[in-house]
N, C-alpha and C positions, 0 to 999 in steps of 0.2 A: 598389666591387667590380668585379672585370673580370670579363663572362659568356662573351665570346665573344672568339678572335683569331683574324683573318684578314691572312695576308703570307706571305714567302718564308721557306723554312727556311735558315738560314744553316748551321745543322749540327747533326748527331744525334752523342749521345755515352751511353753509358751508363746507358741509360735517361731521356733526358731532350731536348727539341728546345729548340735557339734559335729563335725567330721572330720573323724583323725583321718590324715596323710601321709604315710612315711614320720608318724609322732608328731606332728603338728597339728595342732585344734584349730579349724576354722569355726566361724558362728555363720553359719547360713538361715535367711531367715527364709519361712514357708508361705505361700497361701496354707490356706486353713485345708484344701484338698487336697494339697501335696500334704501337708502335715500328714491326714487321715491315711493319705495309699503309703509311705513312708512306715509309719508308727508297726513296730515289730519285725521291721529287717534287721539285719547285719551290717551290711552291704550295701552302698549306694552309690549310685553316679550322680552328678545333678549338671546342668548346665545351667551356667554363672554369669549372672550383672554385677558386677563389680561399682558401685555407686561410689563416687567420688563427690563431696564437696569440703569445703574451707576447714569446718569442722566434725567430719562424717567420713567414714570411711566404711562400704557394709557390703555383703554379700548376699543377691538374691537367688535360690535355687529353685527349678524348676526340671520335673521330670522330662519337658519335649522341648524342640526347638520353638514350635509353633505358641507355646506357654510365652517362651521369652520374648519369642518375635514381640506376641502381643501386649506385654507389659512393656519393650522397648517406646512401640508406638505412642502408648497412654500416657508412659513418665515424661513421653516429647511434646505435651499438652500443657500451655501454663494455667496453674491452679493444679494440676495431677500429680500430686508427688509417688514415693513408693509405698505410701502405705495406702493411698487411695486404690493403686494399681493394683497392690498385693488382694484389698477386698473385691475388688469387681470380680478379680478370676478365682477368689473364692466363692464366689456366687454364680460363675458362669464359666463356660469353657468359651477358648478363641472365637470357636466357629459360633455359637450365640453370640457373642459381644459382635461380631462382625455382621451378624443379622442383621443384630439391633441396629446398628450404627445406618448400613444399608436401606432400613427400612424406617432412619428415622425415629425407632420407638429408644425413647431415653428411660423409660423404665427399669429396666435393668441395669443403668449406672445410678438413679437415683435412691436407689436401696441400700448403697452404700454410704457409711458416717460421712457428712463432709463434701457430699457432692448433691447440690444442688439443680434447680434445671437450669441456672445458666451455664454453669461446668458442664452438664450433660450437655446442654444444644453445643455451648462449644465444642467438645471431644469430635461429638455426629460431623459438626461442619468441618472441623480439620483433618478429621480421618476418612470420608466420604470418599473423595477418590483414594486413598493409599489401600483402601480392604475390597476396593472395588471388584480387584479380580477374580472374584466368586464366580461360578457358572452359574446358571440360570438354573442349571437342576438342584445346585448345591442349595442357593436360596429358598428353590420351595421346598428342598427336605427335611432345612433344618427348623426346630420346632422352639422356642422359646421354652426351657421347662424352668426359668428364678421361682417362678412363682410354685412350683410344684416342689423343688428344692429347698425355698423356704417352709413351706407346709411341712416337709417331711421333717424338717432339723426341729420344727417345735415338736412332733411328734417323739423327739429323742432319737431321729442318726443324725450319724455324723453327715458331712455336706460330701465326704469321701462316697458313704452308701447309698445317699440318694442321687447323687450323679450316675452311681455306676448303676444302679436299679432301672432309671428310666434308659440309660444306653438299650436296655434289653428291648421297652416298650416301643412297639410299633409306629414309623413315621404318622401311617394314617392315622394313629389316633390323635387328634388336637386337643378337644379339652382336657383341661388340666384335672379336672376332679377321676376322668378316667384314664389320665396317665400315670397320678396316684396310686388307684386301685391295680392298677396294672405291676406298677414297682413295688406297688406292696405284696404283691402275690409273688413277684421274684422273690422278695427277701426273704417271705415265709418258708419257700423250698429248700433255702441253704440250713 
């Protein structure tokens, strides 16, 4: 099993990176936000799911462990395969999807092709206790921003700038139309 690949990207296509190895082309494929922080390196590391079935053999990369951790969890839901998994954590980082799940709100898995709310309620009831070990302050700081994320990508960014936009905007702010205007005034400074 491969866990980890480190080398040069040879080229990004479609959701998916080459990465030469010592002259070996692996095809790793992205979320949509690894794609976005990736697009215009050299140089990469990823840490690797090596998917295995009958007729499939594929590699999923991920910038953190905490990425894989949580696409591990989601691909062990039946009905979640990896390209369900691959869209949720393109619309959401661990620590929201762990919210969500926490708090019950299926929202943010339902925005994804293919997932329905009985996929969602199932996902919520099987992973309820395994994300449970959030702290009590982690829960209330973390802020649900799919919806401000989707706003922004029709706006034209990518899902890479509006992630990284709202990291900036203050926990206290909640609604979404001023966490928005807030990532949008980051963006404008760069």
């Amino acid at each position: 099993m491969i866990a980890h690949l480190k080398g040069k990207i040879e080229y990004l296509k479609n959701g998916y990176a080459v990465v030469d190895v010592s002259g070996v082309g692996y095809k790793v494929f992205l979320s949509a936000y690894t794609f976005g922080k990736v697009a215009g390196l050299a140089e990469i590391a990823f840490f690797i799911h090596t998917y295995v079935r009958e007729d499939t053999l594929a590699l999923y990369g991920f910038l953190t462990s905490e990425e894989l951790d949580m696409f591990e969890l989601l691909i062990s839901i039946s009905g979640i395969g990896p390209k369900a998994a691959m869209g949720i954590l393109s619309i959401a980082t661990p620590k929201t999807i762990r919210t969500a799940i926490l708090n019950e709100d299926p929202s943010i898995l339902t925005k994804v092709s293919g997932i329905g709310k009985k996929t969602a309620a199932r996902v919520i009831l099987e992973l309820k206790n395994k994300v449970a070990d959030l702290s009590v302050g982690e829960k209330e700081e973390a802020v649900i921003d799919s919806d401000a994320i989707e706003a922004m990508t029709t706006m034209g960014y990518t899902v890479s700038e509006a992630r990284d936009a709202l990291k900036l905007v203050p926990s206290d702010i909640k609604d979404v139309g001023a966490r928005i205007k807030e990532a949008l005034k980051s963006l404008g400074r760069k």
